[in-house]
C-alpha positions as CSV (number, residue, x, y, z in Angstrom):
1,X,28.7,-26.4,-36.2
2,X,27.7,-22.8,-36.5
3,X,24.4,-23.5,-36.8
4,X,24.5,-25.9,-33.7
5,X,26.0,-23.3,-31.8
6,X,23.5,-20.4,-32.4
7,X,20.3,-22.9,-31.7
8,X,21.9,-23.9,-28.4
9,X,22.6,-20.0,-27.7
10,X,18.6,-19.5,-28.3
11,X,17.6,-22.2,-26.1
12,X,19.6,-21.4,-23.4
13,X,18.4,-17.8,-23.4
14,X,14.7,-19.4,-23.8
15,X,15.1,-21.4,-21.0
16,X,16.6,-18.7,-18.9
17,X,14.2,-16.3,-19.4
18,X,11.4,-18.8,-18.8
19,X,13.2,-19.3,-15.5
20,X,13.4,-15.6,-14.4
21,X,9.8,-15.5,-15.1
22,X,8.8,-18.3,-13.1
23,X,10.6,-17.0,-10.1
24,X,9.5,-13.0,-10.2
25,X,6.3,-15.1,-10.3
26,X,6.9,-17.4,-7.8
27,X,8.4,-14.8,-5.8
28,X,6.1,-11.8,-5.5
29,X,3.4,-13.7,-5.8
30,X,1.2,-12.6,-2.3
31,X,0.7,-15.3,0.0
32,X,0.4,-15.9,3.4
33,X,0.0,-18.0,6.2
34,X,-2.6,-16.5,8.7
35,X,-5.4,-18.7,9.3
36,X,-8.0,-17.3,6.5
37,X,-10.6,-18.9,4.4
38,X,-9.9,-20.4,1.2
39,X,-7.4,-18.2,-0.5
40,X,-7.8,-16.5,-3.6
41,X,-10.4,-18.9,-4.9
42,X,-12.9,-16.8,-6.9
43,X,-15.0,-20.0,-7.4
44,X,-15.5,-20.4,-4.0
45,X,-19.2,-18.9,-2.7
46,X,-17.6,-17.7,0.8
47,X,-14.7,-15.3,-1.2
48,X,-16.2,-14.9,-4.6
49,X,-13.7,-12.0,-4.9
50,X,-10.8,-13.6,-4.3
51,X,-9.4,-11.4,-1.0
52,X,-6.0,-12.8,0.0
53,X,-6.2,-14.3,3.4
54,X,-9.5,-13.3,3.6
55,X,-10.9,-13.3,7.4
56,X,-14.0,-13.7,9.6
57,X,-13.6,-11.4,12.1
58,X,-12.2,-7.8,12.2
59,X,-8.6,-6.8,13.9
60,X,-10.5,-6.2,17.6
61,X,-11.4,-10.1,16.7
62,X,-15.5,-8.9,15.9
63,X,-18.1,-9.1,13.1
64,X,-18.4,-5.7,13.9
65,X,-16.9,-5.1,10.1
66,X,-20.2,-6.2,9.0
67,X,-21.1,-2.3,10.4
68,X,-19.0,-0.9,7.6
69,X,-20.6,-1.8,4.4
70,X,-21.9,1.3,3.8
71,X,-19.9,3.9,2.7
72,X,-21.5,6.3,5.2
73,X,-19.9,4.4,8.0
74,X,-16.7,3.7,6.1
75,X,-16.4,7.6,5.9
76,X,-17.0,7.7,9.8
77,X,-14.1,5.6,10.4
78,X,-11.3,6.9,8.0
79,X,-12.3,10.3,6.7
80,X,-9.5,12.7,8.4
81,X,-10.0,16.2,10.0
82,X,-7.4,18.8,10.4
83,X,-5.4,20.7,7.9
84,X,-4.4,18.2,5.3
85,X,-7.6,16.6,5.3
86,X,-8.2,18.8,1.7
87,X,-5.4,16.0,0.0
88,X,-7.4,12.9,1.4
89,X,-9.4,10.7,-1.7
90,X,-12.0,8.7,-0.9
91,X,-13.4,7.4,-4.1
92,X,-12.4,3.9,-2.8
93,X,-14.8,4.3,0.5
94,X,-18.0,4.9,-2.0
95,X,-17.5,2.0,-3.8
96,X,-18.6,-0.2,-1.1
97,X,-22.3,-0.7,-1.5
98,X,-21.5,-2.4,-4.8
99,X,-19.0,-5.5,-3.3
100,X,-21.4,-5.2,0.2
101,X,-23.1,-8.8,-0.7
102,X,-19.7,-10.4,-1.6
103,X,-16.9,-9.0,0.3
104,X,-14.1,-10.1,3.3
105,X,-11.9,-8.2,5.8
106,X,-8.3,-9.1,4.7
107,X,-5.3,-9.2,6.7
108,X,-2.5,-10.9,5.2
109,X,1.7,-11.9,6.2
110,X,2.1,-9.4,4.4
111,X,0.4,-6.5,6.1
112,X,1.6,-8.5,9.5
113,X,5.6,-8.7,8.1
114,X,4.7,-4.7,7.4
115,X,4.0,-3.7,10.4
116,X,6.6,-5.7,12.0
117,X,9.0,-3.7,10.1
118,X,7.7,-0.3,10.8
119,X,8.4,-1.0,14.2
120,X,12.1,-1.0,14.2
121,X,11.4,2.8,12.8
122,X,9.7,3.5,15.1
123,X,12.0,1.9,17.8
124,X,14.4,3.8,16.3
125,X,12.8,7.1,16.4
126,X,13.1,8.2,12.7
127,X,9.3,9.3,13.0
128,X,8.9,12.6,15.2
129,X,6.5,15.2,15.4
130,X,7.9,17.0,12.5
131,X,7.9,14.6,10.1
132,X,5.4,14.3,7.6
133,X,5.3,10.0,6.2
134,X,4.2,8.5,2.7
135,X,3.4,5.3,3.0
136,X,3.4,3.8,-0.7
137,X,4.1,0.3,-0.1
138,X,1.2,-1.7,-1.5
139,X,-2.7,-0.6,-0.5
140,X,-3.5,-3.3,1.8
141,X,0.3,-2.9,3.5
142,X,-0.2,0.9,3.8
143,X,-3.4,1.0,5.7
144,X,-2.0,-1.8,8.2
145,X,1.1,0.5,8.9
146,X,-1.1,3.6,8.5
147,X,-3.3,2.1,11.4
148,X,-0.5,1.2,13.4
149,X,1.0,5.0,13.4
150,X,-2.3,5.7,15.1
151,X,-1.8,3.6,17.7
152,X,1.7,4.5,18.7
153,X,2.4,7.9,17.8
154,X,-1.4,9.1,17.3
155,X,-0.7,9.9,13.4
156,X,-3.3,11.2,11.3
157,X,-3.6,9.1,8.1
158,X,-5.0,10.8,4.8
159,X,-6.2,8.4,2.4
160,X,-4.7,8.3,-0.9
161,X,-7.3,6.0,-3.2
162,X,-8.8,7.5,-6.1
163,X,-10.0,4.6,-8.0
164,X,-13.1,1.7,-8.2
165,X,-12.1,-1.8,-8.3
166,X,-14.3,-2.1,-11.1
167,X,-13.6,-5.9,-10.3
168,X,-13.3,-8.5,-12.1
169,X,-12.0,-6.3,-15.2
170,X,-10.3,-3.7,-13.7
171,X,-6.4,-3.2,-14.1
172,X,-5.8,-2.3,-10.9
173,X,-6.8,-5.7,-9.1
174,X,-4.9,-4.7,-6.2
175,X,-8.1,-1.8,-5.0
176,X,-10.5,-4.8,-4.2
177,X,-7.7,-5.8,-2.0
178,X,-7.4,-2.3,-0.3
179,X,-10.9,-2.1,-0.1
180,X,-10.9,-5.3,2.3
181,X,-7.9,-4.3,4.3
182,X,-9.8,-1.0,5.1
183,X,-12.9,-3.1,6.2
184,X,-10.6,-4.9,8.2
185,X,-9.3,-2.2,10.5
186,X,-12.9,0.2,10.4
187,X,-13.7,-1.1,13.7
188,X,-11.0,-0.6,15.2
189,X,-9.7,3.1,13.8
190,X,-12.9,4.5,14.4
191,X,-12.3,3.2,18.2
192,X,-9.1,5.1,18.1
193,X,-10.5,8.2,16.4
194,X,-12.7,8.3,19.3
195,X,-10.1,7.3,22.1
196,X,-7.1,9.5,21.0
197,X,-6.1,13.3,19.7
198,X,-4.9,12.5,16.8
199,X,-2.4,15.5,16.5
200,X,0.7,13.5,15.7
201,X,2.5,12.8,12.2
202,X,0.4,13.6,9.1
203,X,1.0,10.2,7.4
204,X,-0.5,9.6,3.4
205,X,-1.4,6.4,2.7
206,X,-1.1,5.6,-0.7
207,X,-1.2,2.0,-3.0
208,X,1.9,1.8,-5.1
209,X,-0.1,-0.5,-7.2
210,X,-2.1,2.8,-8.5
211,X,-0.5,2.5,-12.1
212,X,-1.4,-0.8,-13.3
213,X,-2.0,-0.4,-16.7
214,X,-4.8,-2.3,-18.5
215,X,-4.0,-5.4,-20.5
216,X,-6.1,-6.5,-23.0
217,X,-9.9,-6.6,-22.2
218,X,-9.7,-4.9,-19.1
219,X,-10.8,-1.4,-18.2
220,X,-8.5,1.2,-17.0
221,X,-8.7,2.2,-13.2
222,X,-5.2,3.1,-12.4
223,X,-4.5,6.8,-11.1
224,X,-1.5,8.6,-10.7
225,X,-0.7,11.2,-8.1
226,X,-0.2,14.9,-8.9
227,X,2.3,17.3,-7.3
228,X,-0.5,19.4,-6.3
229,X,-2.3,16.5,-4.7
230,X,0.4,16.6,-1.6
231,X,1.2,20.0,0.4
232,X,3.9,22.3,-0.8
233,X,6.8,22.7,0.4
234,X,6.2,25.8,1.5
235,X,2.9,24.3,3.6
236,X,5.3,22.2,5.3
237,X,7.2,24.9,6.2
238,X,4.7,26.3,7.5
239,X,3.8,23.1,9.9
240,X,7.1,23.2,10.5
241,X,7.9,19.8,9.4
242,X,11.4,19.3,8.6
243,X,11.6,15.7,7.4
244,X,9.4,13.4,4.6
245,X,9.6,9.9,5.8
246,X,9.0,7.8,2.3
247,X,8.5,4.1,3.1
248,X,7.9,1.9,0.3
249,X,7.6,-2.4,-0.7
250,X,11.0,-3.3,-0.6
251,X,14.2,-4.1,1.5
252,X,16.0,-1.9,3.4
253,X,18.9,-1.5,0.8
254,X,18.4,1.0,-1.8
255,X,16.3,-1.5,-3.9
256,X,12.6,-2.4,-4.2
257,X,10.9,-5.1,-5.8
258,X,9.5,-4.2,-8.6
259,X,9.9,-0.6,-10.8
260,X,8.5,2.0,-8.0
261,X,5.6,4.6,-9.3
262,X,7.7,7.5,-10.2
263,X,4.5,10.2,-9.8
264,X,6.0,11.2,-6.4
265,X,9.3,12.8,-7.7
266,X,8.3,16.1,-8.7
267,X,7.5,17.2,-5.2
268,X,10.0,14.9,-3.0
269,X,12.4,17.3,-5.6
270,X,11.0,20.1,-4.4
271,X,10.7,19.3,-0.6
272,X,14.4,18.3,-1.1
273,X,15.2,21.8,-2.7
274,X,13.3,23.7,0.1
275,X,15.6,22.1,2.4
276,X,13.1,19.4,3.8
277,X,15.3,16.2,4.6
278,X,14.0,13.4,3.0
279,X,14.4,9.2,3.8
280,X,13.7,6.5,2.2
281,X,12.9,3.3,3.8
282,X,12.0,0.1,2.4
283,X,9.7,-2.8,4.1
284,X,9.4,-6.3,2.4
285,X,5.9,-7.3,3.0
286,X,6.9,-10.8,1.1
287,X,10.9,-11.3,2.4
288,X,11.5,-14.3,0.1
289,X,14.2,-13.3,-2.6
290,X,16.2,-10.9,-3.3
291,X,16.8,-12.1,-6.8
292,X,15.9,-9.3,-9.8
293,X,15.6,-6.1,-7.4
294,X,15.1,-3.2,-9.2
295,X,17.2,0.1,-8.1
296,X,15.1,3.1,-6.5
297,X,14.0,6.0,-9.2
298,X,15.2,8.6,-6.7
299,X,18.2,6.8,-5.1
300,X,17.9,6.8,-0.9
301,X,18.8,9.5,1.8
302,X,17.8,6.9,4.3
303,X,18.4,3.6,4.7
């Protein structure tokens, strides 16, 4: 009976554990519904590299993308100016020239459920002018929010990529994506670079997929970010910017979808202790579950 008892005990816990990883699967797995090409079909000789929701035109709804497969004119679009333009990384832009024969804009659900969701903030006014944003949801979610702040409250985005896909074998197979999403949007920022003075909110833009580590077989292109590769606290000061908007993939409880990159703490800790308010915000770019959250490293002074 024992016996009986303690195999049963195993396969329940077999099966349930097969179950939870069916649904985290199932659940943050990225798809989408805006009319695209084949989705994430590497086989498939119109998006060999797989680019979720991959798209034929650009966000002004033009092949003018096609412009920005050099890294010359990628620079053009999203290379900042200003004062915190010494913390931008751009080793993503250069990479172009080798993905130019194969590559697709990408603009997924979710960058559109993103930016949907950074609206409400802004409705609601939790962005002003002294208030410096991190936006470390995933790559290709960041730059669709990041362009967004442009347009309504002339931000000035500083890009946050320090990696190559180094696709197919890469561990970070999330940069391809970001790559995509920025050749999505080139058109159009370097319209509003052009159009607008872009002297409102510093906002980084960074992919909270930067960590991936490398499973077997793959090569290792994850990065981490330093505390000396965001302004002191002291700089802020200085700026006078009294608040640090963090707004990362998740919900707007004090929860987020998967374990958050923890390589921001050291300086939200010291912007906190310099007396800089700091809030967190979460945006689900896939709103499907809420089953098997994981709890915010830093807890939430936001919503």
């Amino acid at each position: 009976m024992k016996k009986t008892v303690t195999v049963w005990l195993l396969t329940q816990l077999i099966a349930s554990v097969s179950a939870y990883c069916i649904l985290y699967q199932t659940t943050y797995t990225e798809t989408g519904t805006i009319p695209s090409i084949n989705l994430n079909d590497t086989a498939n000789t119109k998006n060999p590299l797989g680019i979720i929701e991959a798209q034929y035109l650009d966000s002004l709804g033009t092949e003018n993308w096609k412009n920005y497969l050099e890294s010359e004119k990628l620079f053009t679009a999203w290379a900042a100016n200003g004062t915190f333009s010494k913390y931008q990384k751009l080793k993503l832009l250069t990479t172009i020239k080798n993905y130019k024969d194969k590559i697709l804009p990408r603009y997924s659900q979710g960058e559109n459920n993103s930016v949907i969701g950074l609206r409400k903030l802004i409705e609601e006014g939790v962005i002003d002018t002294h208030t410096m944003v991190i936006l470390d949801s995933g790559g290709a979610h960041s730059v669709a929010m990041a362009v967004e702040l442009v347009k309504k409250i002339n931000a000035q985005p500083i890009l946050m990529f320090d990696c190559e896909p180094i696709w197919p074998l890469g561990s970070n197979k999330h940069a391809i994506q970001v790559l995509a999403t920025l050749l999505y949007f080139s058109a159009e920022e370097e319209m509003l670079k052009n159009q607008k003075l872009l002297d409102g909110p510093v906002v980084f833009v960074l992919d909270t997929h930067r960590d991936s580590s490398p499973l077997p077989g793959e090569i290792d292109n994850s990065y981490r970010i330093n505390p000396e590769d965001l302004p002191s606290p002291q700089e802020l000061i200085n700026h006078e910017i009294r608040k640090v908007v963090i707004i990362t993939e998740g919900n707007s409880k004090d929860w987020v979808s998967y374990s958050q990159v923890v390589d921001l703490g050291e300086r939200i800790f010291e912007y906190n202790k310099a007396g800089i308010e700091i809030q967190r915000f979460g945006i689900e770019p896939w709103p499907k579950s809420e089953n098997f959250l994981f709890p915010f490293p830093w807890g939430s002074a936001g919503k």
